[in-house]
C-alpha positions as CSV (number, residue, x, y, z in Angstrom):
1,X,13.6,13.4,-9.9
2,X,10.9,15.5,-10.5
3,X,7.9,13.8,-9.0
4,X,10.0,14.1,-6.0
5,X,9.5,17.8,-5.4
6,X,7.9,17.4,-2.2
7,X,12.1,15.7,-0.6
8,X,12.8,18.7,-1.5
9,X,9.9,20.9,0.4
10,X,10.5,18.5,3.3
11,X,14.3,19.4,3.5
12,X,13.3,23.4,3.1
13,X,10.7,23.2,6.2
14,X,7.4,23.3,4.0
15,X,6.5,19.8,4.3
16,X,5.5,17.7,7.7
17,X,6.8,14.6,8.3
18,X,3.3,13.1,8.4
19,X,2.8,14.6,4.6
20,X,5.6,13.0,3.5
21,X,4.6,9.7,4.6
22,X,1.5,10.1,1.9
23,X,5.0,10.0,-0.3
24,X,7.6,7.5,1.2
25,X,7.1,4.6,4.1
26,X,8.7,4.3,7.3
27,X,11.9,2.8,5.9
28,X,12.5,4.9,3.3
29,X,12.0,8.2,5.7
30,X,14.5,7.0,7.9
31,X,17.2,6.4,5.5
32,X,16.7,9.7,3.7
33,X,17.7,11.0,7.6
34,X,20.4,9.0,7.7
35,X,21.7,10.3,4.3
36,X,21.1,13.8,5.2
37,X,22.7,13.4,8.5
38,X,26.2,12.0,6.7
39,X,25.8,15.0,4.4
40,X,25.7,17.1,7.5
41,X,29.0,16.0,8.9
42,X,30.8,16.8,5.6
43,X,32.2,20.2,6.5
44,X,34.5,22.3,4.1
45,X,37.5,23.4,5.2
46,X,37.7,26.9,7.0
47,X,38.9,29.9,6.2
48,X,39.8,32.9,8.1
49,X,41.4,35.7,5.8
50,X,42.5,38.2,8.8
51,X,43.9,35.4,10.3
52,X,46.0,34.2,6.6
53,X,46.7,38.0,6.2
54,X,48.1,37.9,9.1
55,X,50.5,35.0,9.2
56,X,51.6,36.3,5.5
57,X,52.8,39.3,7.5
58,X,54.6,37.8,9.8
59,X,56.5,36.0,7.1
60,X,57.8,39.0,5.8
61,X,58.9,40.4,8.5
62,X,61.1,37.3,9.3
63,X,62.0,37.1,5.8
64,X,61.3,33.3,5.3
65,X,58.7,31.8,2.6
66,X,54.9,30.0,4.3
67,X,54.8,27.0,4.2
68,X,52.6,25.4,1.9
69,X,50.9,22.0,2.5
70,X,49.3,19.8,-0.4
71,X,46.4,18.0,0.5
72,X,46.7,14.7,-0.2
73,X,45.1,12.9,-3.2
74,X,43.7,10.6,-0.9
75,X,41.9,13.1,1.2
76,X,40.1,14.3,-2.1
77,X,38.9,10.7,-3.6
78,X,37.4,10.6,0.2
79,X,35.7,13.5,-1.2
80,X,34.4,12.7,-4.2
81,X,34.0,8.9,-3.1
82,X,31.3,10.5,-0.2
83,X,29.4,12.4,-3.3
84,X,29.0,9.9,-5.1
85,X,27.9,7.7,-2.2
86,X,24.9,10.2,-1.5
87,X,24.0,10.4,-4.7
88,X,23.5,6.8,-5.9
89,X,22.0,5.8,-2.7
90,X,19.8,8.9,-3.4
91,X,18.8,7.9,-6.3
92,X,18.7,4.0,-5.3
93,X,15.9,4.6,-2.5
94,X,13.9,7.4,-5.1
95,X,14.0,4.5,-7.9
96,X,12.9,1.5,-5.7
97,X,10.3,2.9,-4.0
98,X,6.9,1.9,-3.6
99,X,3.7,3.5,-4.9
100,X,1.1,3.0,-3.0
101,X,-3.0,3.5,-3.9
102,X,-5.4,3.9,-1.0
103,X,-8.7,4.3,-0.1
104,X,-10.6,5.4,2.4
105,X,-14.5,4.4,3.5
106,X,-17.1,4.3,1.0
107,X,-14.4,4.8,-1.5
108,X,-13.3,2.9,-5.2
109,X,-10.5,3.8,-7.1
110,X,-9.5,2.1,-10.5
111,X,-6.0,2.0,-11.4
112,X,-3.8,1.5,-14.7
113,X,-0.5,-0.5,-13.9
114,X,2.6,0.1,-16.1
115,X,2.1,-2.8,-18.2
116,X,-1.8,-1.4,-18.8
117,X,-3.2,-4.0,-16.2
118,X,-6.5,-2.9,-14.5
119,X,-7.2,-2.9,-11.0
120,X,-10.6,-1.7,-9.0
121,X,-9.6,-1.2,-5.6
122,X,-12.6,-1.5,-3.1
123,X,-13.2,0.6,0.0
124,X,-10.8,0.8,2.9
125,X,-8.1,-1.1,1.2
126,X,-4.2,-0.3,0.1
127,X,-2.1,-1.8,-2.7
128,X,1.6,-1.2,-2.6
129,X,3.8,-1.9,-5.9
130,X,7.3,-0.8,-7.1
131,X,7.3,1.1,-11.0
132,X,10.6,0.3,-11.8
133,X,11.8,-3.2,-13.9
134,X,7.8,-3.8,-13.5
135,X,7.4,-5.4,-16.9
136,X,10.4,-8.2,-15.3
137,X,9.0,-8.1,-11.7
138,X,5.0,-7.9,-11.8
139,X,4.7,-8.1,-8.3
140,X,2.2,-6.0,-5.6
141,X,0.8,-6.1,-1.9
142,X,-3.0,-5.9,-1.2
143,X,-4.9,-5.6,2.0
144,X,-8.7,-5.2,1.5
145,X,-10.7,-6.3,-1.9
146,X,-9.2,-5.5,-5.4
147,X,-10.5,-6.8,-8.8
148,X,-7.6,-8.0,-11.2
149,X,-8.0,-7.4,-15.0
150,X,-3.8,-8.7,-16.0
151,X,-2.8,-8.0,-19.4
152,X,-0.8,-11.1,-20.3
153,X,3.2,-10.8,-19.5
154,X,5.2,-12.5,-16.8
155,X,4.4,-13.7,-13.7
156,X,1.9,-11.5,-12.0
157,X,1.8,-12.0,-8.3
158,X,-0.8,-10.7,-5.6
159,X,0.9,-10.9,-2.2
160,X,-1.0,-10.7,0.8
161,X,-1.0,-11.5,4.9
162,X,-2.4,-14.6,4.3
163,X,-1.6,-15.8,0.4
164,X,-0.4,-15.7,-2.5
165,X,-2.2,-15.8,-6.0
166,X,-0.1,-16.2,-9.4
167,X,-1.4,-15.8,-12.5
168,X,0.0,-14.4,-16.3
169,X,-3.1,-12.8,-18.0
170,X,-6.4,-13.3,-16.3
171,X,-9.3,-11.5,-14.2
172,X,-9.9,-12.7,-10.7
173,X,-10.6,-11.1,-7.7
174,X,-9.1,-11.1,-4.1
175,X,-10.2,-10.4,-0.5
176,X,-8.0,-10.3,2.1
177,X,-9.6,-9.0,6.1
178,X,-9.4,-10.1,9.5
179,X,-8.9,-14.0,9.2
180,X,-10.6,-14.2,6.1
181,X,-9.0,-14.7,2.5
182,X,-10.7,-15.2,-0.7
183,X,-9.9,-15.6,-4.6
184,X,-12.2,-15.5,-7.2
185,X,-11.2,-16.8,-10.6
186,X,-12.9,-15.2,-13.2
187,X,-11.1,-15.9,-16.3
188,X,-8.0,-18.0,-17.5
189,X,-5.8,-19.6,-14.5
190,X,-5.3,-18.6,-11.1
191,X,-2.9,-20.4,-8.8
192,X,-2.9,-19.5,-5.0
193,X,-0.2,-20.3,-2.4
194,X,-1.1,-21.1,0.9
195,X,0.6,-22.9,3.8
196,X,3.4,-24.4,0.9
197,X,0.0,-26.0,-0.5
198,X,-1.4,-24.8,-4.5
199,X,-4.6,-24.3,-5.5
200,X,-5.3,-23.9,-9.2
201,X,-8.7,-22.1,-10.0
202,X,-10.1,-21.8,-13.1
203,X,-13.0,-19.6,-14.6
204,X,-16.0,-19.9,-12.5
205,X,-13.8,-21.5,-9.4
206,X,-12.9,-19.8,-6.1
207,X,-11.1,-20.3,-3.1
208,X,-12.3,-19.5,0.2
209,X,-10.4,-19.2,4.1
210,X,-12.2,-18.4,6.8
211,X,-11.1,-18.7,10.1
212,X,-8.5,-21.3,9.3
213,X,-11.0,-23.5,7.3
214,X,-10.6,-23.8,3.7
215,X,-13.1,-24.3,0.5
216,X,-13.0,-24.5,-2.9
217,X,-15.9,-23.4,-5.1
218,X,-16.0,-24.8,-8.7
219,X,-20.1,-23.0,-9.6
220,X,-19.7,-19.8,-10.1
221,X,-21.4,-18.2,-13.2
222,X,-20.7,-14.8,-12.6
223,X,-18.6,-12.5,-14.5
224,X,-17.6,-10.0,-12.6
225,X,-17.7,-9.6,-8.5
226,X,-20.6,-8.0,-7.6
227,X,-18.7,-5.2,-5.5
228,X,-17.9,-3.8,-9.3
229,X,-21.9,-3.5,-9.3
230,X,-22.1,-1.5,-5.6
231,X,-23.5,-4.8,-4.4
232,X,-21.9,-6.6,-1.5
233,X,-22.8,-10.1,-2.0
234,X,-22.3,-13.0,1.1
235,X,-22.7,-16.6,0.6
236,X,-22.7,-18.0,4.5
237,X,-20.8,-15.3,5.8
238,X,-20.7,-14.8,10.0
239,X,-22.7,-12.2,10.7
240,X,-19.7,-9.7,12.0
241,X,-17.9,-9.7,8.5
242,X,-21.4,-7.8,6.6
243,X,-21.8,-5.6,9.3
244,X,-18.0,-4.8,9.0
245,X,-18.6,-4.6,4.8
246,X,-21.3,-2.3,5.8
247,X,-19.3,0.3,7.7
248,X,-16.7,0.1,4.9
249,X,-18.9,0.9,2.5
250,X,-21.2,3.7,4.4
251,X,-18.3,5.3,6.3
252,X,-21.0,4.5,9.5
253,X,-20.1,2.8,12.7
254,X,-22.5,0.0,13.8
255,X,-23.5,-0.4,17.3
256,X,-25.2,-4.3,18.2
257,X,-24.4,-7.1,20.0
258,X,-22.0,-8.9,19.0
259,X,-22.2,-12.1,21.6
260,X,-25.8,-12.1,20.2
261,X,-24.8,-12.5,16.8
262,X,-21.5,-14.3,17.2
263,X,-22.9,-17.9,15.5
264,X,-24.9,-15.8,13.4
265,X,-24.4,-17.2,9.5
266,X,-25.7,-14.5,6.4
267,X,-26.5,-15.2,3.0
268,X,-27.4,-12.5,0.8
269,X,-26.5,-9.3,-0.3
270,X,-26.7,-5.1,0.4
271,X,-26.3,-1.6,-2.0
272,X,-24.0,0.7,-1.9
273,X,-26.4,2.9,-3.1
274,X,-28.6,3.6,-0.2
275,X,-28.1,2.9,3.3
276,X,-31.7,2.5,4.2
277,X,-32.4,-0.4,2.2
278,X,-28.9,-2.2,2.9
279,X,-30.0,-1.9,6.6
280,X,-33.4,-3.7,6.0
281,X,-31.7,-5.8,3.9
282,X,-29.5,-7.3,6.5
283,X,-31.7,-6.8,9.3
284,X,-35.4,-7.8,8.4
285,X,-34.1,-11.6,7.8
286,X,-32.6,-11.6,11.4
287,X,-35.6,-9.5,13.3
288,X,-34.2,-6.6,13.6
289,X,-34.9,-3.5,13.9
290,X,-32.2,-0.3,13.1
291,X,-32.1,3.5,14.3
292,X,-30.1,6.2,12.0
293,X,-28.4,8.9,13.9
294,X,-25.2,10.9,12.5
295,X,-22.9,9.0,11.3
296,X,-24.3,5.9,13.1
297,X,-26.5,3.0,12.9
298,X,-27.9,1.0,16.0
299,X,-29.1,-2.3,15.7
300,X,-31.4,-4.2,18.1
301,X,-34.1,-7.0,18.4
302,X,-37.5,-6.1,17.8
């Protein structure tokens, strides 16, 4: 209950609502509301003393005895039974709920699961899990890039918008953006579901879907994904999805044409390093020419 604290600062006025949602999602802010608004309606009983003092008096005067009425014992298990109610869904919602890792643009993060997996999370990307029984139920949500090192176990699952990959004890990495989903097997087994179809992948295998189109890779040498290396590597990527990497990993908004380059196919590769030479990088191939101003880059034909 103690990493909690901050229910409690949100219930004494000294947390927003929007700060707690760095804590808790949607669903789980709204059932803490409805548990608090149960508690609300849970009154004790009221008591006036004038008014008792009063009736006692008039008693005496009329010489007869008050008359006492015993609650029921029914009326107190309702009691009790509403405690514990609150409580264990209290504590039902506080021990299922999800921890999520985020990060912003031009950000990594690594992370140590429970079970002493390791995961690299790339820029602008979110992974959702749930702590408890995790060593039973090694199971997680990804949107964006993350790099898998599993310490061997159960099943280990990697849910996403778009797939599913399964493995015990391996390294592999997955992508999951805007139409495009790919899984990179880098050691041991990797099976991905998609469509009620398997793939198995083994070291030095991928699979690849892009805009509904799917390819399997068997000639990988690599190790490790180059993203691990702040390189961003493409191998005949449309044109939209590096200069989308590159915003992610410059926390810069790229201004071009987009009809232009709509059938445009890139292969090759940028820093993360320095922004100047990932622009002529990805420009100088293609003719073009780039102007740095703020926080933004403009691209156009030379």
């Amino acid at each position: 209950m103690k990493d909690n604290y901050f229910l409690a600062k949100w219930l004494n006025n000294e947390l927003s609502e929007d700060d707690l949602k760095h804590h808790l999602s949607e669903g789980e802010i709204h059932s803490y509301k409805k548990i608090i608004s149960a508690t609300e309606k849970l009154e004790p009983p009221v008591f006036n003393p004038e008014e008792s003092l009063e009736t006692l008096e008039t008693f005496k005067l009329l010489g007869t005895k008050p008359l006492i009425t015993k609650l029921s014992f029914t009326y107190y298990l309702y009691r009790v039974a509403a405690v514990f109610i609150i409580f264990f869904t209290s504590y039902y919602f506080i021990s299922n709920k999800s921890t999520s890792y985020t990060t912003s643009f031009a950000e990594k993060i690594n992370i140590t699961l429970p079970d002493n997996s390791k995961v690299q999370l790339n820029a602008a990307s979110e992974l959702d899990l749930k702590k408890r029984n995790w060593g039973e139920n090694r199971e997680l949500k990804l949107k964006g890039e993350a790099f898998f090192d599993v310490s061997k176990g159960s099943t280990f699952k990697v849910k996403t918008t778009l797939g599913t990959v399964s493995v015990l004890g391996t390294q592999f990495n997955v992508i999951v953006r805007d139409h495009y989903f790919e899984v990179h097997c880098y050691e041991g087994t990797v099976s991905v579901d998609f469509q009620k179809q398997t793939t198995k992948l083994t070291s030095g295998s991928s699979f690849k879907l892009l805009n509904s189109e799917v390819t399997v890779n068997h000639n990988s040498t690599r190790t490790t994904p180059l993203w691990i290396q702040n390189i961003s590597s493409f191998d005949s990527m449309p044109y939209k999805y590096v200069i989308e990497e590159l915003e992610r990993q410059y926390n810069v908004v790229v201004e071009y044409d987009v009809n232009i380059f709509s059938n445009t196919i890139f292969t090759g590769n940028f820093t993360h390093t320095d922004l100047e030479m990932a622009l002529q990088t990805i420009s100088i191939p293609l003719n073009l020419k780039y102007t740095i101003y703020n926080n933004k880059v403009s691209l156009q034909n030379q």
